[in-house]
GUMAR-281582 format. One record per atom (N, C-alpha, C): x, y, z; chain; atom name; residue in three letters; residue number from 1. Coordinates in Angstrom, 2 decimals, padded with zeros to 5 digits, m for minus. Layout:
# residues N
<atom u="X" v="Y" w="Z" chain="A" atom="CA" res="ala" n="NUM"/>
...
***
This chain:
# residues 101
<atom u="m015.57" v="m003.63" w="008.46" chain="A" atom="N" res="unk" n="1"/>
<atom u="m014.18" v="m003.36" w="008.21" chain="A" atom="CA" res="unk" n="1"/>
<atom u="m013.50" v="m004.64" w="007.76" chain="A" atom="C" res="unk" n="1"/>
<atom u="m012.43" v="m004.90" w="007.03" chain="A" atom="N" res="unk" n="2"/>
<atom u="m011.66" v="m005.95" w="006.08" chain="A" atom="CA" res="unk" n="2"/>
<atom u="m011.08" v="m006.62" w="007.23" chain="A" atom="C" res="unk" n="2"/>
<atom u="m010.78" v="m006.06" w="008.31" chain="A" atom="N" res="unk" n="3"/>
<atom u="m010.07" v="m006.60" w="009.28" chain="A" atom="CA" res="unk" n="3"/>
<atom u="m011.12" v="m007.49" w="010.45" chain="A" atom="C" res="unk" n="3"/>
<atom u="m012.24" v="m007.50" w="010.08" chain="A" atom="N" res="unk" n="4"/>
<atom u="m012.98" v="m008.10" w="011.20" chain="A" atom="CA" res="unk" n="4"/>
<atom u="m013.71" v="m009.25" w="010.04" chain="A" atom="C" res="unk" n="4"/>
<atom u="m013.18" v="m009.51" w="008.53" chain="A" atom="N" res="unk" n="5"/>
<atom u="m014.18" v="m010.29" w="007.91" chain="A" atom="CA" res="unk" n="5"/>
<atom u="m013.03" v="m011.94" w="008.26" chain="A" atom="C" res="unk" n="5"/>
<atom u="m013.85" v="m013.08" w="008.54" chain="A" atom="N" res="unk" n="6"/>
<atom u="m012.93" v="m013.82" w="008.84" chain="A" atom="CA" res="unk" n="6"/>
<atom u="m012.68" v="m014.71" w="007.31" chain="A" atom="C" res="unk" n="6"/>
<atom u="m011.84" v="m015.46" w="007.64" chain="A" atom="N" res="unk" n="7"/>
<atom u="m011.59" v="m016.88" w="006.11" chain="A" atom="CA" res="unk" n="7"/>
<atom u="m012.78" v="m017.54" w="006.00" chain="A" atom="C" res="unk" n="7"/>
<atom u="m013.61" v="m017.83" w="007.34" chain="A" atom="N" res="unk" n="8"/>
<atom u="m014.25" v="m019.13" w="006.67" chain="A" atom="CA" res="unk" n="8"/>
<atom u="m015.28" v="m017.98" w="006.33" chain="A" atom="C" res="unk" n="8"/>
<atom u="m015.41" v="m016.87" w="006.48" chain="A" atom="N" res="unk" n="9"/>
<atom u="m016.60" v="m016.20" w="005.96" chain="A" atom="CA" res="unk" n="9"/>
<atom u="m016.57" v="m015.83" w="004.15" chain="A" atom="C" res="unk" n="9"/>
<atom u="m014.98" v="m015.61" w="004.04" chain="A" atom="N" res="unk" n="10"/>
<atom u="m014.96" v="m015.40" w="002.17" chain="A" atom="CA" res="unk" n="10"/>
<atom u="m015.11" v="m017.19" w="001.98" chain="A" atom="C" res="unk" n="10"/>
<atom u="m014.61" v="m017.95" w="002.20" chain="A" atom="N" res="unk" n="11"/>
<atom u="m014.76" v="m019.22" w="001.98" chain="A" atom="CA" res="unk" n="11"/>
<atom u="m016.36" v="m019.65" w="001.74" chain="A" atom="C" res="unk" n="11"/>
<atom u="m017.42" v="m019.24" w="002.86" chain="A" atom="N" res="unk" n="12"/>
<atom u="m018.44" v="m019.38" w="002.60" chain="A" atom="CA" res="unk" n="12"/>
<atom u="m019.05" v="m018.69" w="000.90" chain="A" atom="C" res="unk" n="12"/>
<atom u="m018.90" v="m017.52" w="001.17" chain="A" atom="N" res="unk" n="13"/>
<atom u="m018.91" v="m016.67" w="000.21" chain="A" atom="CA" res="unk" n="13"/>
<atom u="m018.99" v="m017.18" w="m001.25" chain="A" atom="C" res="unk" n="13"/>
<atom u="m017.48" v="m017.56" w="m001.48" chain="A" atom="N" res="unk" n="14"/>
<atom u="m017.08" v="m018.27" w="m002.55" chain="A" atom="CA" res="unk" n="14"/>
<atom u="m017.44" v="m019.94" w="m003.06" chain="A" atom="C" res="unk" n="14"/>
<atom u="m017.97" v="m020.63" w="m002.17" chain="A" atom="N" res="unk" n="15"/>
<atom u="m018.70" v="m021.26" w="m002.36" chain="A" atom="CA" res="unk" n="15"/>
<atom u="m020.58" v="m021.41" w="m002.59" chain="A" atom="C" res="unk" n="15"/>
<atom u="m020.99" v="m020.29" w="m001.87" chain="A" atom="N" res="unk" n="16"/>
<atom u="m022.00" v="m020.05" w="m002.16" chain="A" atom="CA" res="unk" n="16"/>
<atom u="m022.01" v="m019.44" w="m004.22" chain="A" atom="C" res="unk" n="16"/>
<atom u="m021.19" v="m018.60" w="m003.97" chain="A" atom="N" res="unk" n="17"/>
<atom u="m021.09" v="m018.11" w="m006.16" chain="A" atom="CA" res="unk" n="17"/>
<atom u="m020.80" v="m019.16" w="m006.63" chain="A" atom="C" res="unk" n="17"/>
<atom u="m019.91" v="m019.83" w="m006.32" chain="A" atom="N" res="unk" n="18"/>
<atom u="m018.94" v="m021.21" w="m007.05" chain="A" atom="CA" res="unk" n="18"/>
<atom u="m017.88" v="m020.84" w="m007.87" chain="A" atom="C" res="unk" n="18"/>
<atom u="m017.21" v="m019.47" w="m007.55" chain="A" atom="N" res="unk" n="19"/>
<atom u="m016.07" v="m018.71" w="m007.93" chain="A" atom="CA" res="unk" n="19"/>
<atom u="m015.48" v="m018.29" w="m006.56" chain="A" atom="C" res="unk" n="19"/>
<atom u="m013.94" v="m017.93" w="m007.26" chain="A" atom="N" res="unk" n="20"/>
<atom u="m013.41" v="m018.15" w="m006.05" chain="A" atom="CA" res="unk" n="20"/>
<atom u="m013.09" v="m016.32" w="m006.13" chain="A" atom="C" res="unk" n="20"/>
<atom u="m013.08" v="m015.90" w="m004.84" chain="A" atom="N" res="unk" n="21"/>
<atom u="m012.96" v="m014.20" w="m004.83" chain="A" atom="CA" res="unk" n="21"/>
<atom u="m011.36" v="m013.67" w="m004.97" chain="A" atom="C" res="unk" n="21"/>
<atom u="m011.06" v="m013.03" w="m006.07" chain="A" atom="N" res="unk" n="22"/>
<atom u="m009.78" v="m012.80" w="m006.17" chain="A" atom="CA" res="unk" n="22"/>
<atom u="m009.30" v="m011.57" w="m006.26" chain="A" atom="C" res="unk" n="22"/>
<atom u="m010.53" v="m010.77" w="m005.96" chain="A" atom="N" res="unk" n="23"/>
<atom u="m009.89" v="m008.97" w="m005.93" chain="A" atom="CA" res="unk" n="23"/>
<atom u="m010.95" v="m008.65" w="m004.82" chain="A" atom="C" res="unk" n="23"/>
<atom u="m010.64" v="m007.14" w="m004.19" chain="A" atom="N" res="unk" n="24"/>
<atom u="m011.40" v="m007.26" w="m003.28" chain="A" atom="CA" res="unk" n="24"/>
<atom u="m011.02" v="m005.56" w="m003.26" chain="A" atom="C" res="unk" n="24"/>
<atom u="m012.65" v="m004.92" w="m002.97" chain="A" atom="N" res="unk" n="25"/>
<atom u="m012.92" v="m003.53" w="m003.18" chain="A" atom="CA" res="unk" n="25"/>
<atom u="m012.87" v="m002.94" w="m001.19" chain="A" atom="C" res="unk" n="25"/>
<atom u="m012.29" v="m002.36" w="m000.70" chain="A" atom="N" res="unk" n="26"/>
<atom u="m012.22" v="m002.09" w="000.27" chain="A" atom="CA" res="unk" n="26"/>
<atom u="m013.10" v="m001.85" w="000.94" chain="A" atom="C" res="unk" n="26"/>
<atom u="m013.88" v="m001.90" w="002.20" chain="A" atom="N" res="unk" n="27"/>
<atom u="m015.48" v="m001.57" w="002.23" chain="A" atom="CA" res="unk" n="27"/>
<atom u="m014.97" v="000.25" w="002.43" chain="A" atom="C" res="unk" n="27"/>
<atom u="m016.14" v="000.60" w="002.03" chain="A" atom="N" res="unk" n="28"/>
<atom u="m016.02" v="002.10" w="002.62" chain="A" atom="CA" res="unk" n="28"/>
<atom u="m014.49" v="002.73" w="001.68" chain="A" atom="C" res="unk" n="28"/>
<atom u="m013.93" v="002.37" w="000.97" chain="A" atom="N" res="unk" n="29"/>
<atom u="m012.59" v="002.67" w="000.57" chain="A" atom="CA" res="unk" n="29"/>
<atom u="m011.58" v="003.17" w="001.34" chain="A" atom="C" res="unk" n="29"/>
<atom u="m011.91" v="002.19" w="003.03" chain="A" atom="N" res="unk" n="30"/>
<atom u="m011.07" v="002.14" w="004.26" chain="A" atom="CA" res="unk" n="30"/>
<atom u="m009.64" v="001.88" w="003.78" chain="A" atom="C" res="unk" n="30"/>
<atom u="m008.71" v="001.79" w="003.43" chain="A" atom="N" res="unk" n="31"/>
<atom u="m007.74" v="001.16" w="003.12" chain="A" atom="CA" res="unk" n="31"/>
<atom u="m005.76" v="001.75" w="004.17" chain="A" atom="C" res="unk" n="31"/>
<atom u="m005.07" v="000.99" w="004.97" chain="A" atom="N" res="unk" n="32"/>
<atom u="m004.27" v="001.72" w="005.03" chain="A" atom="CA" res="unk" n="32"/>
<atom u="m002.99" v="001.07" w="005.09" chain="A" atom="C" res="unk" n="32"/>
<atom u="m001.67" v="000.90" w="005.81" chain="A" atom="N" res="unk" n="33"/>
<atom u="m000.95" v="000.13" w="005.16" chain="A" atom="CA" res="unk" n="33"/>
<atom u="m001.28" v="m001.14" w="006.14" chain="A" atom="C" res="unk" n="33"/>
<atom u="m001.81" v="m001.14" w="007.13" chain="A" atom="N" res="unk" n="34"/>
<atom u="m001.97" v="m002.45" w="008.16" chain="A" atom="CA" res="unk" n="34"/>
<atom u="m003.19" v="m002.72" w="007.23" chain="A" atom="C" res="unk" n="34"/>
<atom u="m003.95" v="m002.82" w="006.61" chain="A" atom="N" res="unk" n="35"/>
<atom u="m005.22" v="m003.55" w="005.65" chain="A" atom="CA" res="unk" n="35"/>
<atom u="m004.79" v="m003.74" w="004.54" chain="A" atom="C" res="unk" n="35"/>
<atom u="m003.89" v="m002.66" w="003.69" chain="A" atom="N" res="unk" n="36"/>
<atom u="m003.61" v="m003.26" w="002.68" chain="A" atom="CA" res="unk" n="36"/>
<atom u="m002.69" v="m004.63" w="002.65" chain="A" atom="C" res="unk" n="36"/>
<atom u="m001.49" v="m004.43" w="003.56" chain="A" atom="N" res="unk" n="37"/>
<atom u="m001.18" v="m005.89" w="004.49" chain="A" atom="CA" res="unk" n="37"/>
<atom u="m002.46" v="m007.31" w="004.86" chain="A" atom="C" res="unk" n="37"/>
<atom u="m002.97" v="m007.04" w="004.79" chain="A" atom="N" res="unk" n="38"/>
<atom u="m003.87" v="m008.06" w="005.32" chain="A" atom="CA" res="unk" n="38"/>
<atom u="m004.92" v="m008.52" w="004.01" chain="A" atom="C" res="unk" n="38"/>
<atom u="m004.51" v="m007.53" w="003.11" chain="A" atom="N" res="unk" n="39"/>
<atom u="m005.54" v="m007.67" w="001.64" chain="A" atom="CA" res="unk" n="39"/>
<atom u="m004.37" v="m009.14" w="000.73" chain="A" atom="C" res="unk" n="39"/>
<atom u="m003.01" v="m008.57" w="000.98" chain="A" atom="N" res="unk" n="40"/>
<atom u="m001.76" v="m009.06" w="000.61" chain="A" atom="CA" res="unk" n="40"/>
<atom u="m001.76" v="m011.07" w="001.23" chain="A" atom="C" res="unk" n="40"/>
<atom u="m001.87" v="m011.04" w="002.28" chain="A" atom="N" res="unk" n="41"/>
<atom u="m001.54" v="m011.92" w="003.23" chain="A" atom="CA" res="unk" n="41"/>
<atom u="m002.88" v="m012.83" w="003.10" chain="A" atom="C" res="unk" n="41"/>
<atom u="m003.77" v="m012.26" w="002.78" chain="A" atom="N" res="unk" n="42"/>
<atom u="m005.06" v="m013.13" w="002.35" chain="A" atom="CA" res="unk" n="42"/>
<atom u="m005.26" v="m013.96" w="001.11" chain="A" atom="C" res="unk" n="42"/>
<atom u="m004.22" v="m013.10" w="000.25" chain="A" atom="N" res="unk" n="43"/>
<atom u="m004.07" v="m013.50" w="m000.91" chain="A" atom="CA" res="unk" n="43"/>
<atom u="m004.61" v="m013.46" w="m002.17" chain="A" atom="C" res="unk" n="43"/>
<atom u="m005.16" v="m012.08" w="m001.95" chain="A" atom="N" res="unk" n="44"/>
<atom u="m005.97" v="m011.22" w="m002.71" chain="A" atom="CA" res="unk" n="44"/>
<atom u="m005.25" v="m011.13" w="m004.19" chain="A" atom="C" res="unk" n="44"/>
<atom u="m005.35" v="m011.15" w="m005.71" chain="A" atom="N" res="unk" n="45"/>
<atom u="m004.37" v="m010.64" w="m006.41" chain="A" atom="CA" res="unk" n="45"/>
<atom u="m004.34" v="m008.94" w="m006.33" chain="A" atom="C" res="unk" n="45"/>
<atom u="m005.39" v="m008.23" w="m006.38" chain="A" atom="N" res="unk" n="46"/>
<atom u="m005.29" v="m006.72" w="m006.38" chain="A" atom="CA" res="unk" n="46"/>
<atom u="m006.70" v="m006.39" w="m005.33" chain="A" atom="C" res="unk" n="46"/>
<atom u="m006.53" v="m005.11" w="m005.12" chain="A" atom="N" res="unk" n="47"/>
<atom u="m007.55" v="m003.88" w="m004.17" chain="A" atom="CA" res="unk" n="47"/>
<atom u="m007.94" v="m002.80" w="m004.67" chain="A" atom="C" res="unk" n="47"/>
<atom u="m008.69" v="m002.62" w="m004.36" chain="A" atom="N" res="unk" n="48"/>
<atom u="m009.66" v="m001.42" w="m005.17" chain="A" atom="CA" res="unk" n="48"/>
<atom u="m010.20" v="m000.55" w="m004.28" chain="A" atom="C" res="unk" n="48"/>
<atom u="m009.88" v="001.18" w="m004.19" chain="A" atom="N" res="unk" n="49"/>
<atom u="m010.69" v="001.85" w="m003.12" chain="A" atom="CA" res="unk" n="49"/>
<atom u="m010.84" v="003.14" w="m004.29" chain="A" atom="C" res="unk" n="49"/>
<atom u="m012.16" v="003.64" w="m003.22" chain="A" atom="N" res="unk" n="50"/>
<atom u="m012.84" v="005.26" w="m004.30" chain="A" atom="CA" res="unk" n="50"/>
<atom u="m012.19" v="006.08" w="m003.47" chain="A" atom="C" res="unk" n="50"/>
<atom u="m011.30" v="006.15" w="m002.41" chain="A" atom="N" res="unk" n="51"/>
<atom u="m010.92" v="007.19" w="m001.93" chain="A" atom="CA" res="unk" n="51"/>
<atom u="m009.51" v="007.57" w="m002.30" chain="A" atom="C" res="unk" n="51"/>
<atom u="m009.16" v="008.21" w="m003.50" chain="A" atom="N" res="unk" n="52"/>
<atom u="m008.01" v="008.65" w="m003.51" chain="A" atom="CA" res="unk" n="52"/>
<atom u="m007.19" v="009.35" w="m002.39" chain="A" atom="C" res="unk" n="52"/>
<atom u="m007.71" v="009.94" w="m001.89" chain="A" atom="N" res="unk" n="53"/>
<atom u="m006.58" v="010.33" w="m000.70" chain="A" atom="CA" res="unk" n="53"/>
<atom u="m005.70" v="009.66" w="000.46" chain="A" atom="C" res="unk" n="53"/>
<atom u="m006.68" v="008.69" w="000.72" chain="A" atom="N" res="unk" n="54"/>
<atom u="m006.17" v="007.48" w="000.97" chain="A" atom="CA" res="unk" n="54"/>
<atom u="m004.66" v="006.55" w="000.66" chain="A" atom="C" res="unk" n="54"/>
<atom u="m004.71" v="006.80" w="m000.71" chain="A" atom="N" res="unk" n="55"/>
<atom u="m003.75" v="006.00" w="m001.51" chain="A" atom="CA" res="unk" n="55"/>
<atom u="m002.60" v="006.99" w="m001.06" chain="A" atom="C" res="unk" n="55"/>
<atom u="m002.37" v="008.32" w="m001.49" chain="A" atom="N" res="unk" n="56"/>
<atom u="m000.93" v="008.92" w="m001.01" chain="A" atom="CA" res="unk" n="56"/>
<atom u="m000.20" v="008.96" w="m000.59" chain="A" atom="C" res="unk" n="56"/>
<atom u="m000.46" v="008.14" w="000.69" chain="A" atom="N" res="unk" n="57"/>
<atom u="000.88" v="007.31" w="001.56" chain="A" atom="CA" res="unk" n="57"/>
<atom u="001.13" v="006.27" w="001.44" chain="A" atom="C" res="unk" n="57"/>
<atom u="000.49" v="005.70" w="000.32" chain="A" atom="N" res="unk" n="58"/>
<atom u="000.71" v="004.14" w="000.13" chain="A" atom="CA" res="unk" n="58"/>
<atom u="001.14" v="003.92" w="m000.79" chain="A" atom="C" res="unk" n="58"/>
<atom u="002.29" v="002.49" w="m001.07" chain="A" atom="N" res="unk" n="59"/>
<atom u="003.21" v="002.58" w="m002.33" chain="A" atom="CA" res="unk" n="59"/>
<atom u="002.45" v="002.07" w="m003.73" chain="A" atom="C" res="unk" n="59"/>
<atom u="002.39" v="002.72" w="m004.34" chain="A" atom="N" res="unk" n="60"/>
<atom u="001.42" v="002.33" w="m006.06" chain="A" atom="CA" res="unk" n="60"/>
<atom u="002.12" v="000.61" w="m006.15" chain="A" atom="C" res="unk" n="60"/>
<atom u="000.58" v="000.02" w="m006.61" chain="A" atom="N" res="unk" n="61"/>
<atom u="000.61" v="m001.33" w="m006.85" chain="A" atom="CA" res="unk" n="61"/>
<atom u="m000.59" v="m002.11" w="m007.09" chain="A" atom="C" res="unk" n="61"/>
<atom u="m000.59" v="m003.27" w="m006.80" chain="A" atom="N" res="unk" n="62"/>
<atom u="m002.14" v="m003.66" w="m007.50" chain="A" atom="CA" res="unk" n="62"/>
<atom u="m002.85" v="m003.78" w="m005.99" chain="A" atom="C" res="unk" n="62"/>
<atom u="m002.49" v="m003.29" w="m005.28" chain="A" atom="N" res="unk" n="63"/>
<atom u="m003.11" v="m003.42" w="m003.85" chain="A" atom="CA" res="unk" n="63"/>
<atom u="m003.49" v="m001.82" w="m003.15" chain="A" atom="C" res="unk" n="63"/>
<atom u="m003.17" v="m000.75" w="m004.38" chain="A" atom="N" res="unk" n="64"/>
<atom u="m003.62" v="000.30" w="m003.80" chain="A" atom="CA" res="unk" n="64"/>
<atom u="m004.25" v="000.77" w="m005.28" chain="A" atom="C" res="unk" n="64"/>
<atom u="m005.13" v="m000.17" w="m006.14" chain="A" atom="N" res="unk" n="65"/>
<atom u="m005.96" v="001.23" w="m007.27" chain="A" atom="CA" res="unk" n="65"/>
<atom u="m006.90" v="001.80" w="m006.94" chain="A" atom="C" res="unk" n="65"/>
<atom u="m006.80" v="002.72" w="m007.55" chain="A" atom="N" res="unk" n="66"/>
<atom u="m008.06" v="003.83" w="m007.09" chain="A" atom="CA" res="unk" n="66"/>
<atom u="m009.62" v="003.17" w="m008.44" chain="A" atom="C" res="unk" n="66"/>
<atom u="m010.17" v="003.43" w="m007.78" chain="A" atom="N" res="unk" n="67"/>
<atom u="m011.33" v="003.19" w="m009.12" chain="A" atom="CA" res="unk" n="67"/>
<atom u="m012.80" v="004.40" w="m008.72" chain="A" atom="C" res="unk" n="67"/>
<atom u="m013.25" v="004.52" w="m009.63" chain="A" atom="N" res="unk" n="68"/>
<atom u="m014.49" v="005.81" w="m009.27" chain="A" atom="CA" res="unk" n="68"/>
<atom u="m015.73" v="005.37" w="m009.07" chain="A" atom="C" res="unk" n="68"/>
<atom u="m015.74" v="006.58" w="m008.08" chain="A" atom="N" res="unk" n="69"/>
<atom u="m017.15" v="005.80" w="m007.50" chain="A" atom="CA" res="unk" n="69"/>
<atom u="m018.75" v="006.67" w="m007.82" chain="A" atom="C" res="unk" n="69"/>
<atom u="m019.19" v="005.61" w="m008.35" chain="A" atom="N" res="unk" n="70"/>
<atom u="m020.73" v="006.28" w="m009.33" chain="A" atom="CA" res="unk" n="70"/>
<atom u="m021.71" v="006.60" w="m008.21" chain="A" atom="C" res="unk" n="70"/>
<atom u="m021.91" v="007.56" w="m007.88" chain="A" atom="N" res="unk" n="71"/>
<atom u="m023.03" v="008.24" w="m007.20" chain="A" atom="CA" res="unk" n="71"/>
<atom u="m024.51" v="008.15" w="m007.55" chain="A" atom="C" res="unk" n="71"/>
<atom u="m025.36" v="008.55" w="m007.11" chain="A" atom="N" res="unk" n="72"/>
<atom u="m026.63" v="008.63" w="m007.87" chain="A" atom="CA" res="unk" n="72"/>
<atom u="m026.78" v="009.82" w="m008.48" chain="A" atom="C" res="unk" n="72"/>
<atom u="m026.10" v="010.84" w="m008.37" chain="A" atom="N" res="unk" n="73"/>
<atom u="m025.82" v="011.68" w="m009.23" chain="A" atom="CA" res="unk" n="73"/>
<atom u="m025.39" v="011.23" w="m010.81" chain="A" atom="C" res="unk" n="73"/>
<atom u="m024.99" v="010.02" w="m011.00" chain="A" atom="N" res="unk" n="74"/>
<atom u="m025.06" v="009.16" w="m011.81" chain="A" atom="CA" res="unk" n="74"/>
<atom u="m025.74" v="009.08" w="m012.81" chain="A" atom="C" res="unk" n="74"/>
<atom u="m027.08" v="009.33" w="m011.97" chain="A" atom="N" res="unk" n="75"/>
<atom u="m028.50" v="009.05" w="m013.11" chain="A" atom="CA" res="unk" n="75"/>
<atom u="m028.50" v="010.18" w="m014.39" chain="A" atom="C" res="unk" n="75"/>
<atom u="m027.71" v="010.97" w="m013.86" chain="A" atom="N" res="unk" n="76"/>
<atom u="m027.90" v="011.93" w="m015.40" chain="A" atom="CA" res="unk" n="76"/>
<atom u="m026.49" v="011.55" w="m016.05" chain="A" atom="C" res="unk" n="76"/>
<atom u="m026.47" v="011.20" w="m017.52" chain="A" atom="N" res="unk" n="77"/>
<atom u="m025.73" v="010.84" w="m018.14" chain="A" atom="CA" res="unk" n="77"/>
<atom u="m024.54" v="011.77" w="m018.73" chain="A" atom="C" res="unk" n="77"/>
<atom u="m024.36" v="012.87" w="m018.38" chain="A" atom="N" res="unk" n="78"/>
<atom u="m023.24" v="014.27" w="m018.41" chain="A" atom="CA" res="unk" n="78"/>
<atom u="m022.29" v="013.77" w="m016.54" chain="A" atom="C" res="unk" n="78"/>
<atom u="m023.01" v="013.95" w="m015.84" chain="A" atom="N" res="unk" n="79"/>
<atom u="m022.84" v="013.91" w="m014.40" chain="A" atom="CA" res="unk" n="79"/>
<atom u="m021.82" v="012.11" w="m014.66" chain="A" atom="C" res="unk" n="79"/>
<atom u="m022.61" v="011.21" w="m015.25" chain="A" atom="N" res="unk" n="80"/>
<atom u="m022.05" v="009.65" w="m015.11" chain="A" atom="CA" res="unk" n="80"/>
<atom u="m020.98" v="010.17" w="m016.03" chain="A" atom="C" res="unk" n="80"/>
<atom u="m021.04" v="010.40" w="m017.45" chain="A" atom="N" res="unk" n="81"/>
<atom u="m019.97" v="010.46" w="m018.12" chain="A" atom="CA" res="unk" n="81"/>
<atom u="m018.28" v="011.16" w="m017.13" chain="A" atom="C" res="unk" n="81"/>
<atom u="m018.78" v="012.60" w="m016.74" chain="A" atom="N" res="unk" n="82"/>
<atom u="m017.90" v="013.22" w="m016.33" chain="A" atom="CA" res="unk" n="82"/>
<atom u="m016.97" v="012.27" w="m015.04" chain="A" atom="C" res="unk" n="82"/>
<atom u="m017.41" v="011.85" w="m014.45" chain="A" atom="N" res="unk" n="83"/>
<atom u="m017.44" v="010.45" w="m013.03" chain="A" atom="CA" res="unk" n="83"/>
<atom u="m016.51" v="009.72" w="m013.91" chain="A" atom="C" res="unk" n="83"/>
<atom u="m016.96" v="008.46" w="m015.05" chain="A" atom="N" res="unk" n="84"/>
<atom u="m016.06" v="007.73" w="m015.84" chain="A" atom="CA" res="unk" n="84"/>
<atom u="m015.13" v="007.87" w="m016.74" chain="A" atom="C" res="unk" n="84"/>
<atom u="m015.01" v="009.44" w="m017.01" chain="A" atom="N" res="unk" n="85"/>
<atom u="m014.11" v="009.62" w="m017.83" chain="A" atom="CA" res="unk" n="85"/>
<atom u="m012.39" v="010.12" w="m017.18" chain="A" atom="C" res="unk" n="85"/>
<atom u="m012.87" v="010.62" w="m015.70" chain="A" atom="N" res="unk" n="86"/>
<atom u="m011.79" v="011.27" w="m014.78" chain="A" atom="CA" res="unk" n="86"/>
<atom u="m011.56" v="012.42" w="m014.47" chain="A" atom="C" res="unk" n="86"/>
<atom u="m012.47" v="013.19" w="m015.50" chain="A" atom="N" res="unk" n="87"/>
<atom u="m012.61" v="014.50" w="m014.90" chain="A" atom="CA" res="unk" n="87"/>
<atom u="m013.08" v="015.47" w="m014.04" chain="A" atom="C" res="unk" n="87"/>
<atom u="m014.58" v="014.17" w="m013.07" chain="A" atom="N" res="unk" n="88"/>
<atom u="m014.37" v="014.60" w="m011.88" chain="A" atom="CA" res="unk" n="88"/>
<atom u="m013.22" v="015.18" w="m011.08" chain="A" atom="C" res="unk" n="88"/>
<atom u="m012.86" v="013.65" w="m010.72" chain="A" atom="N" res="unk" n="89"/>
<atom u="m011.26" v="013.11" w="m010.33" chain="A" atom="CA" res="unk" n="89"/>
<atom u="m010.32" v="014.51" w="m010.36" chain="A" atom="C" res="unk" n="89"/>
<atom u="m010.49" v="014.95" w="m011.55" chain="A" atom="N" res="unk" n="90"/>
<atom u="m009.54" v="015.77" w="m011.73" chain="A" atom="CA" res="unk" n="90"/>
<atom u="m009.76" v="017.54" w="m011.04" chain="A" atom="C" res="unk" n="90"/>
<atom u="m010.76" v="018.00" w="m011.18" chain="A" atom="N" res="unk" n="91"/>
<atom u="m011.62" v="018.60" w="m010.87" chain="A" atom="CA" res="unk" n="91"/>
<atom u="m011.73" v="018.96" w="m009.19" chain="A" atom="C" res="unk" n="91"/>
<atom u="m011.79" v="017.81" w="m008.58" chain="A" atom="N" res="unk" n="92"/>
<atom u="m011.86" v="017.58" w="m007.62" chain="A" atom="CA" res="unk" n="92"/>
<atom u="m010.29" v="017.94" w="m006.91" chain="A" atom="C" res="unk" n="92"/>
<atom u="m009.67" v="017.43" w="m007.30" chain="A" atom="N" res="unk" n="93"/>
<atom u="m008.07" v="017.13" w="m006.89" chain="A" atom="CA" res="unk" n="93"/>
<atom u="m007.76" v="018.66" w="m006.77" chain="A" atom="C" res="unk" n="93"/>
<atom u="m007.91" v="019.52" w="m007.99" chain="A" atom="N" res="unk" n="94"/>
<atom u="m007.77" v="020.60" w="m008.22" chain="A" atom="CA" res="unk" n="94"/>
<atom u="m008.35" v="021.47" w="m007.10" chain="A" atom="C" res="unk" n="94"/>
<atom u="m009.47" v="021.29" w="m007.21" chain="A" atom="N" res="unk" n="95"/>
<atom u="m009.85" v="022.65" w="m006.11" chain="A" atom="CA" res="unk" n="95"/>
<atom u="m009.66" v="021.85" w="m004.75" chain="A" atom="C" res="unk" n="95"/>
<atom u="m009.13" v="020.59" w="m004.23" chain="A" atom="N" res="unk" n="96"/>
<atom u="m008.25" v="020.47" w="m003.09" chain="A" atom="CA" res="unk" n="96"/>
<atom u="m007.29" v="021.20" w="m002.88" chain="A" atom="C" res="unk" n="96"/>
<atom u="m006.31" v="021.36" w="m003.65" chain="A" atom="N" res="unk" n="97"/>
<atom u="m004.72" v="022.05" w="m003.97" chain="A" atom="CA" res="unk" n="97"/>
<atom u="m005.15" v="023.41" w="m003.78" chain="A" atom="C" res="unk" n="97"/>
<atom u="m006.19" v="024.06" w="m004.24" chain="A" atom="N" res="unk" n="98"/>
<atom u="m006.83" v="025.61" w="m004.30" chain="A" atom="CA" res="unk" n="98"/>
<atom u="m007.06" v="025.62" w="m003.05" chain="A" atom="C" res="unk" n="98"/>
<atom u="m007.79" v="025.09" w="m002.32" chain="A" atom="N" res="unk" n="99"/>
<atom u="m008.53" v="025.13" w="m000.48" chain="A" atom="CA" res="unk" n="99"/>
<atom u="m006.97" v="024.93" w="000.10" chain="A" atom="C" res="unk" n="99"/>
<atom u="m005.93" v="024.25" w="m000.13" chain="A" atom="N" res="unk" n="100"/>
<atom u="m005.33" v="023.98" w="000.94" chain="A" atom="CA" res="unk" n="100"/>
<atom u="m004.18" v="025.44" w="000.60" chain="A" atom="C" res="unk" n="100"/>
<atom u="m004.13" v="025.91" w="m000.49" chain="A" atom="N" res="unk" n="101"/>
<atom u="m003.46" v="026.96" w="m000.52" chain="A" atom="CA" res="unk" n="101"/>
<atom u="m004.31" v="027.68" w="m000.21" chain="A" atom="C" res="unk" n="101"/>
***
């Protein structure tokens, strides 16, 4: 979890690459407003999580993008396309709204 990684551990990190870490993908696309706080305060420029649902209570910014997440379902190139283009995404969203009605 983001909240148990310490400074001198990205510090190590970033010296081991010899770049310094300036965005940071949520593990697990855990994200909520006490982490995205702490993504902020670390001094992250932006955050990245695959869990859109997540994001809905949180205010749009560079500390809440959504980005997609490639499965191994992946390996077939219809399945990857559909994943990178958003129409999973979309797809998905959709028959949420259908189940919850």
């Amino acid at each position: 979890h983001i909240s148990q990684i310490g400074y001198d551990e990205v510090k190590d990190l970033e010296e081991m690459l010899g770049v310094p870490i300036l965005d940071l993908a949520y593990p697990s696309g855990d994200v909520d407003s006490r982490v995205l706080r702490i993504a902020q305060e670390a001094g992250y420029r932006q955050a990245f999580t695959t869990s859109y649902k997540k994001l809905k209570s949180l205010p749009e910014g560079p500390y809440t993008l959504n980005r997609v997440k490639i499965t191994r379902t992946a390996d077939y190139p219809f399945v990857y396309w559909c994943q990178i283009s958003g129409i999973y995404q979309l797809f998905k969203r959709q028959a949420h709204k259908i189940k919850k009605n």
